[in-house]
N, CA, C and O atoms as a DFTB+ gen file, in Angstrom:
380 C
 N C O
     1  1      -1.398      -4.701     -44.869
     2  2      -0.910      -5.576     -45.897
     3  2      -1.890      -5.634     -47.076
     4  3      -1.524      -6.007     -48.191
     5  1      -2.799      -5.359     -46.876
     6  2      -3.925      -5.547     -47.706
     7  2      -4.845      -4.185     -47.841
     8  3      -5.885      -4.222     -48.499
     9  1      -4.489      -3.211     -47.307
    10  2      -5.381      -1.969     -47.216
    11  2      -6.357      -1.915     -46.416
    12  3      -6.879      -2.897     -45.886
    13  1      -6.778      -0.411     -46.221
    14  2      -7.753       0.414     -44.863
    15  2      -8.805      -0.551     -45.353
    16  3      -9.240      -1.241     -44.431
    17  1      -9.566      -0.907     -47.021
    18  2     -11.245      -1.173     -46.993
    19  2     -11.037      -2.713     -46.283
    20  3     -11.355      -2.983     -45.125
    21  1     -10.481      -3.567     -47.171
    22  2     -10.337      -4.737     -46.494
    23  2     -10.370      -4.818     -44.790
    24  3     -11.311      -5.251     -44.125
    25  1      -8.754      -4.143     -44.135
    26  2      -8.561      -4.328     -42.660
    27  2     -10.457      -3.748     -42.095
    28  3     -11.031      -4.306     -41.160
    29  1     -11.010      -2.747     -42.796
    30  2     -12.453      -2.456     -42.146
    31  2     -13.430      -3.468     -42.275
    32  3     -14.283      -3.547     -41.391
    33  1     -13.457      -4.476     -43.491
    34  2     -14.340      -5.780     -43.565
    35  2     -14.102      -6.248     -42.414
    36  3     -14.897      -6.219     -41.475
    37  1     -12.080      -7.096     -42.382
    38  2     -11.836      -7.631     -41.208
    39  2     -12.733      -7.192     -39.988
    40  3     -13.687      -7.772     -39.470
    41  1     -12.294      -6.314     -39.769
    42  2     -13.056      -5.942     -38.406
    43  2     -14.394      -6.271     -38.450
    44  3     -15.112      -7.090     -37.876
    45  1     -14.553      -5.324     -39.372
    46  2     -16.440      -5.747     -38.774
    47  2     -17.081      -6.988     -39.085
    48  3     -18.303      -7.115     -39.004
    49  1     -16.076      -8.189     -39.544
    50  2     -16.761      -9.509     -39.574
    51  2     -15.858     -10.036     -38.443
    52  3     -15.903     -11.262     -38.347
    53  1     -15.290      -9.601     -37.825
    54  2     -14.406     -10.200     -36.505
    55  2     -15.566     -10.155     -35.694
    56  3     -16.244     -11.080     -35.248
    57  1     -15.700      -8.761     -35.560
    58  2     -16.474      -8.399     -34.795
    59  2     -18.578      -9.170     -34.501
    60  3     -19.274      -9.638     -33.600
    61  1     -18.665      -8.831     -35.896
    62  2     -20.024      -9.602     -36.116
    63  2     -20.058     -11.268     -35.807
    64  3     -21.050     -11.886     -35.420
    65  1     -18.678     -11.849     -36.087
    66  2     -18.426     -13.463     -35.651
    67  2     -18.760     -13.642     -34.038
    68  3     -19.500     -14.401     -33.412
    69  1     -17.686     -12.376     -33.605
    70  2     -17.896     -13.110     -32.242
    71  2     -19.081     -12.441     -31.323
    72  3     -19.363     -12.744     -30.163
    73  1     -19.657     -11.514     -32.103
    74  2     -20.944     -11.172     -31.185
    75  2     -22.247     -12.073     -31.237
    76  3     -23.203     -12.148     -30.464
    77  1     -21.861     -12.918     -32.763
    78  2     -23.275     -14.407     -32.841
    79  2     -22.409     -15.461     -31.905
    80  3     -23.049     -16.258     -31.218
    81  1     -20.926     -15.479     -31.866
    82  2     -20.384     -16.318     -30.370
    83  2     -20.940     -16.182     -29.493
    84  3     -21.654     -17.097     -29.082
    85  1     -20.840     -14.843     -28.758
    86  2     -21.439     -15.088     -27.469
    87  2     -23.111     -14.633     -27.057
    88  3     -23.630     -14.621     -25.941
    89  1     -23.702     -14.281     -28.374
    90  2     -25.273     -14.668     -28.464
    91  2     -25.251     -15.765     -28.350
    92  3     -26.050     -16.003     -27.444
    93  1     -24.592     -17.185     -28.894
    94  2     -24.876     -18.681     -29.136
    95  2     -24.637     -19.423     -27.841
    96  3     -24.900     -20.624     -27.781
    97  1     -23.937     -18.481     -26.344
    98  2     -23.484     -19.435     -25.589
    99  2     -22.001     -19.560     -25.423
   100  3     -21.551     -20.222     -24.489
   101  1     -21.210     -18.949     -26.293
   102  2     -19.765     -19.095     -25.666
   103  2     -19.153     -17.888     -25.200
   104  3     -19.265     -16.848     -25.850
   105  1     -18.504     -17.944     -24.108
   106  2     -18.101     -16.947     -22.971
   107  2     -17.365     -16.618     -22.975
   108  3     -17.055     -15.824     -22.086
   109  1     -16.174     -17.085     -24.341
   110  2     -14.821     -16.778     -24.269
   111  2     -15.423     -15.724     -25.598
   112  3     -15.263     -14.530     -25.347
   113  1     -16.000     -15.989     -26.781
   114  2     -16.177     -15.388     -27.789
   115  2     -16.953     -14.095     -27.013
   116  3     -16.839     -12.968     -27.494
   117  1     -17.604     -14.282     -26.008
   118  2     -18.328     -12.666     -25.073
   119  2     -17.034     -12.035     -25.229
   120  3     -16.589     -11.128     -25.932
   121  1     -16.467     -13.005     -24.127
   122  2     -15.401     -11.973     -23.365
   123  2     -14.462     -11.053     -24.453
   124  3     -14.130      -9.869     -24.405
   125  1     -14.206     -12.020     -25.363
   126  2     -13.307     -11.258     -26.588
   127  2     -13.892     -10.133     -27.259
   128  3     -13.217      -9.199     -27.691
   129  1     -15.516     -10.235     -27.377
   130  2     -15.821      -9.299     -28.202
   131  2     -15.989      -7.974     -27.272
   132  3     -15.758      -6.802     -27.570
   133  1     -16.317      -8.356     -26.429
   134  2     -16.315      -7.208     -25.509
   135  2     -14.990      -6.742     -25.245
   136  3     -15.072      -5.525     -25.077
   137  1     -14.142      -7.018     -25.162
   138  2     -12.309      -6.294     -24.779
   139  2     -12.369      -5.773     -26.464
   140  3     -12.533      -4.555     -26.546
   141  1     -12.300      -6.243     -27.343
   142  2     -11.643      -5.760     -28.348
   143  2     -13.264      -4.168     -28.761
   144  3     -13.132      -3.150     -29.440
   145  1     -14.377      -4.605     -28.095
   146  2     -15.089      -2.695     -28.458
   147  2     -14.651      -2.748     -27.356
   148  3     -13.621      -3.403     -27.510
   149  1     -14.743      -2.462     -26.162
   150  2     -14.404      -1.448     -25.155
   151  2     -12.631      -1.151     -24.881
   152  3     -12.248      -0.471     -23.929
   153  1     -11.789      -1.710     -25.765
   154  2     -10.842      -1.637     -25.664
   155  2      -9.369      -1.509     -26.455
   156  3      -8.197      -1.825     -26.250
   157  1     -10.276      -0.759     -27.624
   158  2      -9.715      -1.168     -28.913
   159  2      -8.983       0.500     -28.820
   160  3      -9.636       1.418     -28.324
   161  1      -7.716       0.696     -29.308
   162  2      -7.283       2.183     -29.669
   163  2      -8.420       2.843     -30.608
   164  3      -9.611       2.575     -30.764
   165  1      -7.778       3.573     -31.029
   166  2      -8.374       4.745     -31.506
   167  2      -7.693       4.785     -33.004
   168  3      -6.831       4.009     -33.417
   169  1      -8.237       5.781     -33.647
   170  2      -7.999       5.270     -35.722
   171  2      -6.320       4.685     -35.895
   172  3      -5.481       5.234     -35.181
   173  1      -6.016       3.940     -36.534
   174  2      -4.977       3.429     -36.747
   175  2      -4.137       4.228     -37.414
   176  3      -4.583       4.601     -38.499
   177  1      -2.993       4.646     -37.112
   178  2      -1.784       5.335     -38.023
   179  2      -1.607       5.599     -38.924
   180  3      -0.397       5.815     -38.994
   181  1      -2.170       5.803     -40.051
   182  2      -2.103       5.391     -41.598
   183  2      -0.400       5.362     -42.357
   184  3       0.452       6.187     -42.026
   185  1      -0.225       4.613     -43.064
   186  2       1.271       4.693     -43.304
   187  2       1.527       6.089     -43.823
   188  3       0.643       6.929     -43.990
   189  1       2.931       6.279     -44.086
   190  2       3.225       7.257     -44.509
   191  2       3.320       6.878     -46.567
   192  3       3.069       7.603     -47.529
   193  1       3.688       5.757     -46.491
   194  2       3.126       5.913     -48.269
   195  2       2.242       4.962     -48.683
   196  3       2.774       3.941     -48.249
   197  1       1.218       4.614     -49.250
   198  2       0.191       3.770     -49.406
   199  2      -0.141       3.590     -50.697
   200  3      -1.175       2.992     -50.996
   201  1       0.701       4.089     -51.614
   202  2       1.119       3.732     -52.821
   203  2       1.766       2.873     -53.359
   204  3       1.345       2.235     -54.324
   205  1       2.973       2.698     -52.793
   206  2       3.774       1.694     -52.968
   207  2       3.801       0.579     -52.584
   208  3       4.439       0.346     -51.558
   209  1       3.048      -0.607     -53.348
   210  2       3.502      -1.952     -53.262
   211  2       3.825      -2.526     -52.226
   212  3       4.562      -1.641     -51.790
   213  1       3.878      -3.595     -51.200
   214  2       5.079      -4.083     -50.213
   215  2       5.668      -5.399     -51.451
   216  3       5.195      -6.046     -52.385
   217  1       7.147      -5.231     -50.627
   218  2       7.801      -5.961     -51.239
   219  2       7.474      -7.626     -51.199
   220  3       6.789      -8.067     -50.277
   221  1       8.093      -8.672     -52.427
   222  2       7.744     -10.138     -52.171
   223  2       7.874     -10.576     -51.155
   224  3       7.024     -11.315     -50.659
   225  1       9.363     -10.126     -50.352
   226  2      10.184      -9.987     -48.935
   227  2       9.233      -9.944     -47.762
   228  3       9.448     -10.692     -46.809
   229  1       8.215      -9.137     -47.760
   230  2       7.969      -8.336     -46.621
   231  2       5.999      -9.373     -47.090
   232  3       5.587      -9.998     -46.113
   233  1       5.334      -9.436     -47.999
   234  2       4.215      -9.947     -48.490
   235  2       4.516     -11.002     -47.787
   236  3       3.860     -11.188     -46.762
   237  1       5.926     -12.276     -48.272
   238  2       5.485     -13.469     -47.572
   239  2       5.677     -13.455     -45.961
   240  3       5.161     -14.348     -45.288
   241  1       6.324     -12.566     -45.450
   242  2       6.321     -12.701     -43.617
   243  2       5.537     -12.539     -43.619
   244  3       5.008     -13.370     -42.880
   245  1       4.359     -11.470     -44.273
   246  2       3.051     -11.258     -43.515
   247  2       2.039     -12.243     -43.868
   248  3       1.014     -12.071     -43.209
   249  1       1.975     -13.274     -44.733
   250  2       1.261     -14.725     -44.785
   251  2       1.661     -16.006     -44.140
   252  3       1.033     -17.061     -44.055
   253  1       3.206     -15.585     -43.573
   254  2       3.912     -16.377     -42.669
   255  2       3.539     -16.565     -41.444
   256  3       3.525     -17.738     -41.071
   257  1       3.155     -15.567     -40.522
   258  2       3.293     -14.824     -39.443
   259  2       1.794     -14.450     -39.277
   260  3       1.336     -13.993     -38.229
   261  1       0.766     -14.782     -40.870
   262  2      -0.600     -13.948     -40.492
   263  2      -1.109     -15.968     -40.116
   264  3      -1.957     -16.359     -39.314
   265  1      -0.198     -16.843     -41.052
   266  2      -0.583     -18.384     -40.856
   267  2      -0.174     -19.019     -39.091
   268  3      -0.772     -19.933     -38.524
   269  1       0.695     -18.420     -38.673
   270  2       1.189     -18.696     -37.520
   271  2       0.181     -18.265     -36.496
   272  3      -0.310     -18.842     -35.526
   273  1       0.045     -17.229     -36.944
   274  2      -1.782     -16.781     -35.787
   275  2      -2.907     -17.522     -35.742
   276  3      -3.622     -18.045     -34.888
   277  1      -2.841     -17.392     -37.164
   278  2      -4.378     -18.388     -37.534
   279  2      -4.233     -19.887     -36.726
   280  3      -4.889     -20.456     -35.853
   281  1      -3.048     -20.191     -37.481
   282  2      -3.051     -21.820     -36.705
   283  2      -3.156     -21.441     -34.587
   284  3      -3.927     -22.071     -33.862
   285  1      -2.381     -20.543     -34.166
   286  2      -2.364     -20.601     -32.804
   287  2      -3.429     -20.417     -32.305
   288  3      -3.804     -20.999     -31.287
   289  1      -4.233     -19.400     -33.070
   290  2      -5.667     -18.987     -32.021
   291  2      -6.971     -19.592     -32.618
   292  3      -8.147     -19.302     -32.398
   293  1      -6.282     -20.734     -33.631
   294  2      -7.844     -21.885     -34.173
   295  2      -8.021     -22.362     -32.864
   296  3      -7.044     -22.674     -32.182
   297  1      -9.390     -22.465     -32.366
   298  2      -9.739     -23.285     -31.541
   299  2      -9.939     -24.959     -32.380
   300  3     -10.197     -25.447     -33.480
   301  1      -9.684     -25.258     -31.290
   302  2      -9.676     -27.043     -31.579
   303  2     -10.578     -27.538     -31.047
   304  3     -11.150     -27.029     -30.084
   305  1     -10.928     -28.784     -31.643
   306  2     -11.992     -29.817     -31.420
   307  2     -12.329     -29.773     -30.219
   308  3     -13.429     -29.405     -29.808
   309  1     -11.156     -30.249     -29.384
   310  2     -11.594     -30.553     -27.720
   311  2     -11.496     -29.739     -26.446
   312  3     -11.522     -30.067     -25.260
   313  1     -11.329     -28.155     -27.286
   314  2     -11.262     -27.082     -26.576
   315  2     -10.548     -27.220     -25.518
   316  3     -10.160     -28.295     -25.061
   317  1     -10.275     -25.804     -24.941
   318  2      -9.038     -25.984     -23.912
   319  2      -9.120     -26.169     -22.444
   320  3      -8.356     -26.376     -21.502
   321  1     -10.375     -26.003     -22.665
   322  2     -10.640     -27.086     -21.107
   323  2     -11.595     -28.489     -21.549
   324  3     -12.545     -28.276     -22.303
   325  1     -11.379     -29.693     -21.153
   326  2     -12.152     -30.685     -21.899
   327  2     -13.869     -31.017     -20.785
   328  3     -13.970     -29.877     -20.330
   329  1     -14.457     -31.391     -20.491
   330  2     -15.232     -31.636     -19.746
   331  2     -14.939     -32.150     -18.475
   332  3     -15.670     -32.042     -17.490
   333  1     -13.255     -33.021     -18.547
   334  2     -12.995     -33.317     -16.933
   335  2     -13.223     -31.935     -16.170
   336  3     -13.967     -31.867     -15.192
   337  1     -12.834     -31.319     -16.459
   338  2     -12.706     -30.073     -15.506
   339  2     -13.580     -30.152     -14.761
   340  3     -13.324     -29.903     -13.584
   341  1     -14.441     -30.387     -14.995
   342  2     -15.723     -30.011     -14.199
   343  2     -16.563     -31.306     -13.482
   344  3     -17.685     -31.325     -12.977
   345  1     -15.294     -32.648     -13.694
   346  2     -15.898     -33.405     -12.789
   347  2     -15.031     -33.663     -11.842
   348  3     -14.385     -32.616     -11.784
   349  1     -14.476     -34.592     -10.834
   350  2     -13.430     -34.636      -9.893
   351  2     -12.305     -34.948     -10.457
   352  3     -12.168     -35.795     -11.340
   353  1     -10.995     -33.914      -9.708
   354  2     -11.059     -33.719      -8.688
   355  2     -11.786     -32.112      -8.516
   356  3     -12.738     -31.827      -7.791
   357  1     -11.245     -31.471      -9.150
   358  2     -11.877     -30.356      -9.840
   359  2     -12.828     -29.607      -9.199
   360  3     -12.662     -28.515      -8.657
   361  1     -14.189     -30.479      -9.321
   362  2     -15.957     -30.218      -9.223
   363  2     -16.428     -31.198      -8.522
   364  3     -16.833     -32.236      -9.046
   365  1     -16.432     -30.934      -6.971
   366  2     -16.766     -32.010      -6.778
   367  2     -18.736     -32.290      -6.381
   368  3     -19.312     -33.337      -6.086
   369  1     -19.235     -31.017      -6.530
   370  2     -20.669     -31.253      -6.785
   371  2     -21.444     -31.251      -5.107
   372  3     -20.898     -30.782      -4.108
   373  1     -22.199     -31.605      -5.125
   374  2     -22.920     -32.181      -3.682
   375  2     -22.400     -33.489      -3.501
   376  3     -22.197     -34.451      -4.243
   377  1     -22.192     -33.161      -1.909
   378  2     -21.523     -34.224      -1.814
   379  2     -23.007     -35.561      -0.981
   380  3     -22.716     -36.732      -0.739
């Protein structure tokens, strides 16, 4: 939607985000960064015309649909497991 240089920033600040994630302590930002290098395809398809424009049509689904991601995979305040988890019934520790 935006071209090869951009989608290559993307990446490599995806990438650079979540590798200071799971330097900092979070295990989900590991786990992600690790699946997406060890598991990523191989060079992307390039379109067949890359000249031409996308249409207004086709521009707003992809800010539609790029907002629908963003909002789903924002992590939130109280993250998706909250701290009960890990006390009872859950964790129940030494007893």
């Amino acid at each position: 939607m935006f071209g090869r240089n951009t989608a290559t920033l993307l990446s490599f600040g995806t990438s650079l985000l979540l590798g200071i994630g799971g330097l900092s302590g979070s295990v989900l930002c590991l786990a992600w960064g690790l699946f997406a290098t060890f598991f990523r395809g191989g060079e992307e398809i390039p379109a067949k015309d890359e000249i031409t424009p996308l249409g207004d049509d086709r521009l707003a689904w992809g800010f539609v649909l790029g907002l629908i991601c963003f909002l789903t995979l924002f992590p939130n305040g109280g993250g998706t497991f909250s701290s009960p988890f890990l006390s009872d019934p859950f964790f129940r520790g030494v007893v």
